[in-house]
C-alpha positions in Angstrom: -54.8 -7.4 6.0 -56.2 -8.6 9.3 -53.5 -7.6 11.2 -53.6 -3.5 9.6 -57.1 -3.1 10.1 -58.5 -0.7 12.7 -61.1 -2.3 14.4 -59.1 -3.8 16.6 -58.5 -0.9 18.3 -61.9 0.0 19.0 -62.8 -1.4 22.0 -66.1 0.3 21.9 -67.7 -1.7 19.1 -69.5 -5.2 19.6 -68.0 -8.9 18.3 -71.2 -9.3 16.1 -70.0 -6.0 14.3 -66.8 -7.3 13.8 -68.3 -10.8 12.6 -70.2 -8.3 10.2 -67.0 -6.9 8.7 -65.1 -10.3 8.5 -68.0 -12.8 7.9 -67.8 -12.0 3.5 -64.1 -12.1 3.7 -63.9 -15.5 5.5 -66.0 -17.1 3.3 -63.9 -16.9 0.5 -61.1 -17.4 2.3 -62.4 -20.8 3.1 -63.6 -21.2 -0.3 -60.5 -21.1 -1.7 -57.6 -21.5 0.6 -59.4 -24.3 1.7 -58.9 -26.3 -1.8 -55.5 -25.2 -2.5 -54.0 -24.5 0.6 -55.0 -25.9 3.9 -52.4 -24.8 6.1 -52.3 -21.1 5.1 -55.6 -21.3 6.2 -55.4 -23.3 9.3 -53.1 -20.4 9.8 -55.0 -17.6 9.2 -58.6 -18.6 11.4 -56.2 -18.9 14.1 -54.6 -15.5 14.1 -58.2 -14.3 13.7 -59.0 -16.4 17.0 -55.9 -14.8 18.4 -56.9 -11.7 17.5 -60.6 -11.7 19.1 -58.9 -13.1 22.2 -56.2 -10.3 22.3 -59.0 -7.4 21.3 -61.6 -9.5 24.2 -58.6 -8.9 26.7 -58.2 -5.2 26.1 -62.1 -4.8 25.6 -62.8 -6.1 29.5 -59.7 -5.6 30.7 -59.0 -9.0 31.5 -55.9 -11.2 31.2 -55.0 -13.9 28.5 -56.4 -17.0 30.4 -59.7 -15.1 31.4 -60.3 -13.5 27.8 -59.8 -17.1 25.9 -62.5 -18.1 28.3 -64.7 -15.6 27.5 -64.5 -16.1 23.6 -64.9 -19.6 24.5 -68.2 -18.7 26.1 -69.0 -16.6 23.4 -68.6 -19.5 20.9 -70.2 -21.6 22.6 -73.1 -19.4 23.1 -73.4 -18.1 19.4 -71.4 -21.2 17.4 -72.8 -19.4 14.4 -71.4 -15.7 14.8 -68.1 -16.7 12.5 -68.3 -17.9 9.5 -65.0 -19.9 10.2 -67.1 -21.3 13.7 -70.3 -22.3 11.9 -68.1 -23.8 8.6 -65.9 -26.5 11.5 -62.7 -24.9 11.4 -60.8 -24.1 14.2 
């Protein structure tokens, strides 16, 4: 599901839309997954971290090191943009 979807090869949107499109999702994600299953979803925040950080890199054509920072700025900046940020988890 997250890996097949399309948006993360359009550099030309903005993270806040992408929050928009995943923000429903990952609450009930956490909702559930986070009563039955803890590690699946440990598992799947951080491939969505992974994600942003490998769509950050090709969006500013940056490296690995310099696009984790810039997510880190950008979560640090907005802590409440993802649902998964603003909930505590990962």
């Amino acid at each position: 599901m997250i890996k097949e979807m399309k948006i993360w090869r359009n550099t030309k949107v903005e993270i806040s839309e992408i929050s928009k499109l995943f923000n429903a999702k990952l609450r009930g994600w956490i909702a559930y997954y986070g009563k039955y299953s803890k590690r699946s979803l440990r598992n799947t925040l951080l491939l969505i971290d992974r994600k942003l950080v490998k769509w950050l890199g090709k969006k500013h054509k940056t490296g690995y090191r310099k696009a984790v920072a810039k997510l880190k700025t950008i979560r640090q900046g907005n802590p409440e943009l993802f649902y998964h940020w603003k909930a505590g988890y990962s």
